[in-house]
N, C-alpha and C positions, 0 to 999 in steps of 0.2 A: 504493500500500500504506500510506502515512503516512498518508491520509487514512480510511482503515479502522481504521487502529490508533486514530486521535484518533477514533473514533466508537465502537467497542469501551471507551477507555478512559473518553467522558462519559458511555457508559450504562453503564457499571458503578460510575461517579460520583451517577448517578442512581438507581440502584436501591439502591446503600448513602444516599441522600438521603429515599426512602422509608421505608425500614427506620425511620430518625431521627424524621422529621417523623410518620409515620400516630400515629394514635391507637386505630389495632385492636390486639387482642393480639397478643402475641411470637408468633408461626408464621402470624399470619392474614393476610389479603389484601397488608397495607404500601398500603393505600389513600390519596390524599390528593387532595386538589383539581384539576383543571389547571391553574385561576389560578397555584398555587403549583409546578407544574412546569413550565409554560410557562415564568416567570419565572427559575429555576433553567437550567434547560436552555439558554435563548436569552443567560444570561448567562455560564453556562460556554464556551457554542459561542465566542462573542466572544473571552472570553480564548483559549481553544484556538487560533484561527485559521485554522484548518485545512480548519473544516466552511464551507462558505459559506453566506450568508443565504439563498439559495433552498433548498437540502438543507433546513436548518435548520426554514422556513416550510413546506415540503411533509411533511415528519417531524411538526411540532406537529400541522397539519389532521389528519392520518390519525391520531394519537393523540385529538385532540378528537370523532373521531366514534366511535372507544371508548368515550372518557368521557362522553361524551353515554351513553350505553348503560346507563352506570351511576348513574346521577344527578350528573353530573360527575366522577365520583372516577376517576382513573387507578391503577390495577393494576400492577404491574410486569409479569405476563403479556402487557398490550399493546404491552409493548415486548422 
């Protein structure tokens, strides 16, 4: 269950990281790169502890093939 809760709490880390970072307007997508959430994510996971490096690397792939979709940009919907 700890390990649910530290994965509920980095994506709700992440989706207020969007919010910050996109450059769409206030209500719209929260778009941004995955270079820049790959990086985000893989660096919070670390601190966290919790998430292991495989969770972690099998979570980006399946968000990269999202964001592939969109011309790279991750959506918070695809998470």
């Amino acid at each position: 269950i700890s390990c649910w809760n530290a994965l509920q709490s980095l994506l709700s880390s992440m989706k207020q990281a969007c919010e910050i970072l996109t450059r769409d307007p206030e209500g719209g997508a929260a778009r941004i790169p995955f270079e820049t959430f790959s990086f985000l994510y893989s660096y919070l996971a670390t601190i966290d502890g919790e998430i292991s490096k495989t969770e972690t690397k099998v979570f980006l792939l399946e968000i990269k093939e999202q964001a592939d979709k969109y011309s790279g940009m991750v959506l918070i919907r695809h998470f």
